[in-house]
VMD Tcl script that builds the backbone (N, CA, C; Angstrom):
set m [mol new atoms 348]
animate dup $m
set s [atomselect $m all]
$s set {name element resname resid chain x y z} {
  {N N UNK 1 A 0.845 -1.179 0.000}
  {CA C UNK 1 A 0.000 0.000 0.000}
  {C C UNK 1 A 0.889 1.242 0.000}
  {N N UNK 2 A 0.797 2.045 -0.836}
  {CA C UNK 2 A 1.403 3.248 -0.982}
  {C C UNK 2 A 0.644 4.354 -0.617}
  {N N UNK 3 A 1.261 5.709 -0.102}
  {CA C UNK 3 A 0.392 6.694 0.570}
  {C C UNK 3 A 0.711 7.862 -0.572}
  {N N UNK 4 A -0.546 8.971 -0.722}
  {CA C UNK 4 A -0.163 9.387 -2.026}
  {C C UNK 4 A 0.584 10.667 -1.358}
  {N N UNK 5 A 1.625 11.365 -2.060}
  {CA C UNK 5 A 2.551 12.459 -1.688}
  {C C UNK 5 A 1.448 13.516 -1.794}
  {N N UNK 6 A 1.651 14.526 -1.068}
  {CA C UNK 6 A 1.083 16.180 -1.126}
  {C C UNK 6 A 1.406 16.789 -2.342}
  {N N UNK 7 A 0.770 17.324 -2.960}
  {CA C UNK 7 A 1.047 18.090 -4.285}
  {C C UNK 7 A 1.956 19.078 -3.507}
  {N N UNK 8 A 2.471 20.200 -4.576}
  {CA C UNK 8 A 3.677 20.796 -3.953}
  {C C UNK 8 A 2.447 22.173 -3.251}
  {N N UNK 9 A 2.925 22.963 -2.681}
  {CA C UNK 9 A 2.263 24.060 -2.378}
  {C C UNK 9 A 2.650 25.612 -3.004}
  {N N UNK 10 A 3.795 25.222 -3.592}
  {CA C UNK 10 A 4.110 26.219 -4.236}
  {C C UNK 10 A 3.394 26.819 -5.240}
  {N N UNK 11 A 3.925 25.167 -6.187}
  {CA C UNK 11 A 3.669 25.594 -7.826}
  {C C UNK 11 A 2.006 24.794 -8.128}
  {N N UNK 12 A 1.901 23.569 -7.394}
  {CA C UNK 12 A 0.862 22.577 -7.649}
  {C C UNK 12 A 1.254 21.424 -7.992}
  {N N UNK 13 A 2.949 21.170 -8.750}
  {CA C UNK 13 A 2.814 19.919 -9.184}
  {C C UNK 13 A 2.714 18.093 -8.756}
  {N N UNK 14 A 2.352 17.779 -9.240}
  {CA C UNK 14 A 1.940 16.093 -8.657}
  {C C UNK 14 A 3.077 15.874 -7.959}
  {N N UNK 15 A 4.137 15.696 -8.992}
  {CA C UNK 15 A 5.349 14.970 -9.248}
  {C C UNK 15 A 6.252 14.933 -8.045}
  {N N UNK 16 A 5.782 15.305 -6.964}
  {CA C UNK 16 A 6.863 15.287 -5.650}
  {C C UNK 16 A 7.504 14.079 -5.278}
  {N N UNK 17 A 8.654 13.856 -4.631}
  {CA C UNK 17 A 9.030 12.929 -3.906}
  {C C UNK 17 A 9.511 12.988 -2.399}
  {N N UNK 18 A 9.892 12.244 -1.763}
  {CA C UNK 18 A 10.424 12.469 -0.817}
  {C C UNK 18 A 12.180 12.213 -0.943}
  {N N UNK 19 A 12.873 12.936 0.195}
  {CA C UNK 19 A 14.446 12.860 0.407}
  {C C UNK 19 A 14.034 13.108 1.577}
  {N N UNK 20 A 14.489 11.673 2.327}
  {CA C UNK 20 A 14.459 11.881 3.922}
  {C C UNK 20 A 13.047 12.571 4.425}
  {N N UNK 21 A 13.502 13.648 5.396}
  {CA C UNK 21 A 12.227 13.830 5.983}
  {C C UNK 21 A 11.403 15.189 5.444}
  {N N UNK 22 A 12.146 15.161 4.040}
  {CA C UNK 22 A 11.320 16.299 3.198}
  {C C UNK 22 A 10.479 16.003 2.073}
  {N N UNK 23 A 9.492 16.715 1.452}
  {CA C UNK 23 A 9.265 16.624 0.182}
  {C C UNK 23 A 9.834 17.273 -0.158}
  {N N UNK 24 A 10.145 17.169 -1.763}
  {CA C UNK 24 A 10.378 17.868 -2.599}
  {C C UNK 24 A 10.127 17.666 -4.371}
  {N N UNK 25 A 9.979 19.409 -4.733}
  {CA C UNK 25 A 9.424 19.072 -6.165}
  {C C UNK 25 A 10.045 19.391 -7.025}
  {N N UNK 26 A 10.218 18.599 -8.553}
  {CA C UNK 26 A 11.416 18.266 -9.188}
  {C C UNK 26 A 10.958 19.676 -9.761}
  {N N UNK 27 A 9.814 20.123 -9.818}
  {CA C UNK 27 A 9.412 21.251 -10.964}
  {C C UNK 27 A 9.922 22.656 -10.579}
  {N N UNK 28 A 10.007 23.109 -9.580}
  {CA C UNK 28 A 10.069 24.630 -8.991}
  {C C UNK 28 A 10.876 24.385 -7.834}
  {N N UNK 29 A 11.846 23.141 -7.242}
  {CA C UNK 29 A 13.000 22.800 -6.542}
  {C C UNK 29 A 12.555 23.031 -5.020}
  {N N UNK 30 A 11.300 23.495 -4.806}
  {CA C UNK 30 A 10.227 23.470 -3.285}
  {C C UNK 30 A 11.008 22.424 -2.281}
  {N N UNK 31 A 11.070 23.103 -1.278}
  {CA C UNK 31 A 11.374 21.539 -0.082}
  {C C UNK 31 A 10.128 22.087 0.759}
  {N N UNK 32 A 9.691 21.337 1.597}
  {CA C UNK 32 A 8.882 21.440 2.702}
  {C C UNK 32 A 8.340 20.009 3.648}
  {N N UNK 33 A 8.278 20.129 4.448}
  {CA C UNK 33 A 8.156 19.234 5.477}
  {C C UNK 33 A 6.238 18.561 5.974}
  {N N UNK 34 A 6.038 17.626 6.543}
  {CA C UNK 34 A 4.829 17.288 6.505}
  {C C UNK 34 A 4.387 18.457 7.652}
  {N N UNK 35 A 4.884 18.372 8.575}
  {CA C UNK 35 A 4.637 19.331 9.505}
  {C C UNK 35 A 4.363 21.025 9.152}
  {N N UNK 36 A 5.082 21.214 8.677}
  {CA C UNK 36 A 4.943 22.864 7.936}
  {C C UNK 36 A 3.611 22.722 7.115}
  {N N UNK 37 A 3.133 21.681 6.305}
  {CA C UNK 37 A 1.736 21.744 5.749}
  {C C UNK 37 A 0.838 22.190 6.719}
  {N N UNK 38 A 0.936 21.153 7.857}
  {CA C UNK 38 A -0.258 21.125 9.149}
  {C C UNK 38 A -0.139 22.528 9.643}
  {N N UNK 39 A 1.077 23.186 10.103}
  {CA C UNK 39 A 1.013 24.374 10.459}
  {C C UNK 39 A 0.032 25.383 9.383}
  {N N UNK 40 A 0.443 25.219 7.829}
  {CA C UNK 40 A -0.214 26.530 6.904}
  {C C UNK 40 A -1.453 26.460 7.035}
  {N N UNK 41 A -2.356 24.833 7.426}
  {CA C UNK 41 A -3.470 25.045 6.956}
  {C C UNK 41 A -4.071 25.317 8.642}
  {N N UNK 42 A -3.293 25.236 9.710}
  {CA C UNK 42 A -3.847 25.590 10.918}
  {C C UNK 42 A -3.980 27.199 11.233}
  {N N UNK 43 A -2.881 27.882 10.417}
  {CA C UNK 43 A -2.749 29.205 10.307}
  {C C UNK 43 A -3.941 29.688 10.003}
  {N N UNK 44 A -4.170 28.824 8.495}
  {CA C UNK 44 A -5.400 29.161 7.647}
  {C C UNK 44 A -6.938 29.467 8.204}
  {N N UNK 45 A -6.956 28.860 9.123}
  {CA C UNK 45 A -8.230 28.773 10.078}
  {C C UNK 45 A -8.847 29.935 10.903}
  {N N UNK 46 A -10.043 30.476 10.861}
  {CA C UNK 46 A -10.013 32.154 11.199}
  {C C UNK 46 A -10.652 31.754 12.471}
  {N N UNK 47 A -10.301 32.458 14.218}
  {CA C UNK 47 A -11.155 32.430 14.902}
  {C C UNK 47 A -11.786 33.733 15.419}
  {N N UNK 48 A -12.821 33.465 15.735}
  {CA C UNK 48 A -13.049 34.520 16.750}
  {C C UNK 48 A -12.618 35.239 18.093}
  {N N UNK 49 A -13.078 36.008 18.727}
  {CA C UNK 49 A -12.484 36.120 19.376}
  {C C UNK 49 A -12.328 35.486 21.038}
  {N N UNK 50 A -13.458 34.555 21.552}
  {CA C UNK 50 A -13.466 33.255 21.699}
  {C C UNK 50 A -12.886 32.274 21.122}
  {N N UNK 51 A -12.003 32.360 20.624}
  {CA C UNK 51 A -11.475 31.391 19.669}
  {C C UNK 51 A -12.397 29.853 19.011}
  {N N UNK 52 A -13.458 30.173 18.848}
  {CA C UNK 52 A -14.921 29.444 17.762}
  {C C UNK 52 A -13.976 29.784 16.502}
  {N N UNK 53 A -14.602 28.474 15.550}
  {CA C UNK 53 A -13.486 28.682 14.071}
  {C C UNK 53 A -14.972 29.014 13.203}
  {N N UNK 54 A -14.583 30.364 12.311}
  {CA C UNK 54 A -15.658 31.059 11.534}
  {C C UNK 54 A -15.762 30.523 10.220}
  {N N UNK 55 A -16.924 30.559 9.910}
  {CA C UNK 55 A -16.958 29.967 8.327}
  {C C UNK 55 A -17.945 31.231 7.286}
  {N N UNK 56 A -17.901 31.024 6.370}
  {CA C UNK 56 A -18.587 31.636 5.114}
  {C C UNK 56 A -19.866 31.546 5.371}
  {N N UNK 57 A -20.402 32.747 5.562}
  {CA C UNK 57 A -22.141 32.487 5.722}
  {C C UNK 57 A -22.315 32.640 7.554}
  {N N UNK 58 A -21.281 32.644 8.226}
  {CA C UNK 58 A -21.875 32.935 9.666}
  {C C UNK 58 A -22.651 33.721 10.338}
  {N N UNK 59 A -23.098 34.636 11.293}
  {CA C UNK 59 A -23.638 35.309 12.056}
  {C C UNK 59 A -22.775 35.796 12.902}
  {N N UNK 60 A -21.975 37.078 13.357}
  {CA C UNK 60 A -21.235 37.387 14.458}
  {C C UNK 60 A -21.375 38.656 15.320}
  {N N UNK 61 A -21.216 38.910 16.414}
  {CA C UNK 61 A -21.966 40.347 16.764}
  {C C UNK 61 A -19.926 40.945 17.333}
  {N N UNK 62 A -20.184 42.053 16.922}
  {CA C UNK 62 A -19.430 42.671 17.321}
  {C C UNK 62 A -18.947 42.914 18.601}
  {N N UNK 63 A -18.235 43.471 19.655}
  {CA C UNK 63 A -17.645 42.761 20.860}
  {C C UNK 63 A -17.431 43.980 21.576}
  {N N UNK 64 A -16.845 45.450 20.594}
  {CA C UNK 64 A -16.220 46.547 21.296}
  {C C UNK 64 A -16.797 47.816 19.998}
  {N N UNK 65 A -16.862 48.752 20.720}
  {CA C UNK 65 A -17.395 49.765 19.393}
  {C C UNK 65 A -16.262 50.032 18.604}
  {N N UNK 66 A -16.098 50.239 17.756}
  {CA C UNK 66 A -15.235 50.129 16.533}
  {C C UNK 66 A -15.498 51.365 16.158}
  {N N UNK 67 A -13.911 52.658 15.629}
  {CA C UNK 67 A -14.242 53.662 15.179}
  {C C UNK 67 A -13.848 53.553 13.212}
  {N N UNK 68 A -14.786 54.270 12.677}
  {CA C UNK 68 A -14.359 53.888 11.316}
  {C C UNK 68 A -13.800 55.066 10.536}
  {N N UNK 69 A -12.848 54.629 9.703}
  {CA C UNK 69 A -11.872 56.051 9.305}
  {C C UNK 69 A -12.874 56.427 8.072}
  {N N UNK 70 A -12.592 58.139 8.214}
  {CA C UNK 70 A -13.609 58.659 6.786}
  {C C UNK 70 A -15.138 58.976 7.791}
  {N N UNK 71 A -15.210 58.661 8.670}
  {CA C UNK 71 A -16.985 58.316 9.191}
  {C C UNK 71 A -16.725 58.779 10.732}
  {N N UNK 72 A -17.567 59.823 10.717}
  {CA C UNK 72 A -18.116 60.376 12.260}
  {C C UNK 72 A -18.960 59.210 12.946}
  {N N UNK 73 A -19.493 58.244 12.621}
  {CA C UNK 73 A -19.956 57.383 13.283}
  {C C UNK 73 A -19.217 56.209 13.622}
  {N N UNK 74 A -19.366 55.231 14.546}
  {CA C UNK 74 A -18.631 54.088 15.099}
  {C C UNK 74 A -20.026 52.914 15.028}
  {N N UNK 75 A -19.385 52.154 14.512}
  {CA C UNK 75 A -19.811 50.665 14.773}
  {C C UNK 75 A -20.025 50.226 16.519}
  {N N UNK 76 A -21.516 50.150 16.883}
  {CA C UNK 76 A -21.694 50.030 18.415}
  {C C UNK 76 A -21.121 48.508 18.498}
  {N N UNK 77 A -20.848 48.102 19.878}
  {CA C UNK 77 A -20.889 47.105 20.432}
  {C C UNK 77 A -22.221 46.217 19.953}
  {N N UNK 78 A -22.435 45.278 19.754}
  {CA C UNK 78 A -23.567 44.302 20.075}
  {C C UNK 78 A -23.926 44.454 18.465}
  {N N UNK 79 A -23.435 45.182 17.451}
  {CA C UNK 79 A -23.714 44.896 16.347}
  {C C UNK 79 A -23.530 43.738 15.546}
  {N N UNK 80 A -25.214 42.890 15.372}
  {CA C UNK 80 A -25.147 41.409 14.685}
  {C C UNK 80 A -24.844 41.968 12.998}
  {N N UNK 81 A -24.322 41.073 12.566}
  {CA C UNK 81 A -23.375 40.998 11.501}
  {C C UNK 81 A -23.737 39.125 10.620}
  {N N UNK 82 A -24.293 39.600 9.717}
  {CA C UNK 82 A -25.041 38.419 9.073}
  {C C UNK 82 A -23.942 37.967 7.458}
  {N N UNK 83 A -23.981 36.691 7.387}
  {CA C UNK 83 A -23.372 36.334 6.094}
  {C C UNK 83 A -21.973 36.767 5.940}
  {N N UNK 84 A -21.572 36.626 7.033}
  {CA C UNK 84 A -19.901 37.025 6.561}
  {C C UNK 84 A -19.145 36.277 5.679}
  {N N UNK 85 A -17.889 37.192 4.575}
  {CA C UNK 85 A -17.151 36.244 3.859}
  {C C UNK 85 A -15.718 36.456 4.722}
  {N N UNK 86 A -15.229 34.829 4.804}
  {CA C UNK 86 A -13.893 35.212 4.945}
  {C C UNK 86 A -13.051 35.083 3.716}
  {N N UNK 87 A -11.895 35.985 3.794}
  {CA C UNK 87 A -11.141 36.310 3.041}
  {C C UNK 87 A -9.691 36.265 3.222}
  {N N UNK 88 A -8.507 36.376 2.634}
  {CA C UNK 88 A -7.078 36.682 2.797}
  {C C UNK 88 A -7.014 37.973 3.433}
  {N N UNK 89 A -6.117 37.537 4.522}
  {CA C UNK 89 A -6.258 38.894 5.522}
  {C C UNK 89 A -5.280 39.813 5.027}
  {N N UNK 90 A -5.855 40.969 5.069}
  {CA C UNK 90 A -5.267 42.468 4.166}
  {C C UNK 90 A -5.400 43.528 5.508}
  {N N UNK 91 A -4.262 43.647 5.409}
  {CA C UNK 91 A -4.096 44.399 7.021}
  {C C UNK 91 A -4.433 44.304 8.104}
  {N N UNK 92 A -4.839 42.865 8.443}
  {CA C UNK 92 A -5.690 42.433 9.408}
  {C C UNK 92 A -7.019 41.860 9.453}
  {N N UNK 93 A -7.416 42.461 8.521}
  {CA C UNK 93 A -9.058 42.091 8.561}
  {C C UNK 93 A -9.418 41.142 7.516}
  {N N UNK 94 A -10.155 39.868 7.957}
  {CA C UNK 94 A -10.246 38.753 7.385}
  {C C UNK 94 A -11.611 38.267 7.194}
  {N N UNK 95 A -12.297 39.645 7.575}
  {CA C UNK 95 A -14.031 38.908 7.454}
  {C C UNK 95 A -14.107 40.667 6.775}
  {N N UNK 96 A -14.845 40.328 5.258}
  {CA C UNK 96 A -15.480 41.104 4.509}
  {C C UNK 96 A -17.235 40.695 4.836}
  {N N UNK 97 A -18.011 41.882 4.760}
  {CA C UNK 97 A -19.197 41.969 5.848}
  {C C UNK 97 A -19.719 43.089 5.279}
  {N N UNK 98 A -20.862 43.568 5.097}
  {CA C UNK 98 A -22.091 44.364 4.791}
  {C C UNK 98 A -22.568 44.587 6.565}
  {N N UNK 99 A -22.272 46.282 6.265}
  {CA C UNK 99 A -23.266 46.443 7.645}
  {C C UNK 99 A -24.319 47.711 7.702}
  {N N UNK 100 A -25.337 47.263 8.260}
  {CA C UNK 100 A -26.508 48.260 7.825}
  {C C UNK 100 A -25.593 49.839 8.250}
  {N N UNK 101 A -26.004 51.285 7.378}
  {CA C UNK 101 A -25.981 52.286 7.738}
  {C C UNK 101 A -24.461 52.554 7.454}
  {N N UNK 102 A -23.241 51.293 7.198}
  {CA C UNK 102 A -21.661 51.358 6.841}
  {C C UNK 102 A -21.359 50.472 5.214}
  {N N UNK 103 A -22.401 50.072 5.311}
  {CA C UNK 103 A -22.035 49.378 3.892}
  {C C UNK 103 A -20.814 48.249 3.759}
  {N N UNK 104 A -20.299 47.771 2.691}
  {CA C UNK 104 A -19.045 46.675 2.771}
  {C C UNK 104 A -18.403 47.851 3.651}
  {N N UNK 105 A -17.545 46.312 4.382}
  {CA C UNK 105 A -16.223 46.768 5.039}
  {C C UNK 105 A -15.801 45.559 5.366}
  {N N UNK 106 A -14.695 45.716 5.784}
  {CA C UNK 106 A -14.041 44.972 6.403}
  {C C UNK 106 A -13.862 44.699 7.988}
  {N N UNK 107 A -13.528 43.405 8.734}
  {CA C UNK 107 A -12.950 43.327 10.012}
  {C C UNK 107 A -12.512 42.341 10.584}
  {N N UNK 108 A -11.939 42.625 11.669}
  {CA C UNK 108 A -10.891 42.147 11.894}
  {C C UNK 108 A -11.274 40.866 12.997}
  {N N UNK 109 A -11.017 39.477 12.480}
  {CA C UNK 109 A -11.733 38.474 13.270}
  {C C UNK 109 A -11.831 38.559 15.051}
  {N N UNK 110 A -10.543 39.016 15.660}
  {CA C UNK 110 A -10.581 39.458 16.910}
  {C C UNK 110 A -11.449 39.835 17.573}
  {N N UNK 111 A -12.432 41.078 16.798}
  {CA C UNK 111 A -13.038 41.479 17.015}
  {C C UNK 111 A -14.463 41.687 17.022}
  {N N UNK 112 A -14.795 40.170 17.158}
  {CA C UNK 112 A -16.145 39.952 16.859}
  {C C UNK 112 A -16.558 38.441 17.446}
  {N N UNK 113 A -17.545 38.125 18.078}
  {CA C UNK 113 A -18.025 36.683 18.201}
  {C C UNK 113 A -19.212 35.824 17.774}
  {N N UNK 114 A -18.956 34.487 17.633}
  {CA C UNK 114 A -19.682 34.015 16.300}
  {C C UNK 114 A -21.270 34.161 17.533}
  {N N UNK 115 A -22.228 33.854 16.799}
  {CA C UNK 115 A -23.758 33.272 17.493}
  {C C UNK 115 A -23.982 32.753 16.689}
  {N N UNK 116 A -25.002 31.745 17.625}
  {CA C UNK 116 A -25.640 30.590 16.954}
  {C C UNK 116 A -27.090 31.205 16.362}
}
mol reanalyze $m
mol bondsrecalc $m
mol representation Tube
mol addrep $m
């Protein structure tokens, strides 16, 4: 029984092998370790600020009033927050979000907790 290798993470290609306790890919010369995978995709994982892991489509209420640049008004505390997307975090903020009266924005997972 053979176990199938990780595609590379770099480039994508199949073709990896192992040397010792690395992969590596003949295509784009990548080394990386099984462990360093587990870390990227644990990185990858967004929590709240309870640390609950958030998904696409959640519900989260805001935690602390939030001041917003450009805008005399602040985002109150206790503001529910419907259908969030997560996204690649761009200065921090990893949940793109529609909010009544602010429109898209962005924020920052820390700062917010999921509800059921």
């Amino acid at each position: 029984m053979t176990t199938a290798l990780p595609n590379c993470p770099s480039c994508g290609s199949e073709y990896t092998y192992e040397d010792g306790a690395l992969y590596v890919c003949p295509m784009c010369a990548h080394e990386w370790t099984a462990e360093s995978v587990a870390e990227a995709e644990e990185a990858a994982i967004v929590r709240d600020a309870n640390g609950n892991v958030l998904q696409d489509g959640d519900t989260v209420t805001v935690i602390r009033d939030l001041k917003v640049k450009g805008s005399s008004n602040a985002i109150k505390q206790g503001t529910k927050v419907k259908n969030i997307k997560l996204v690649d975090p761009e200065d921090g903020h990893d949940i793109d979000c529609k909010i009544p009266g602010f429109g898209q924005i962005g924020l920052k997972s820390e700062v917010v907790k999921k509800t059921n």
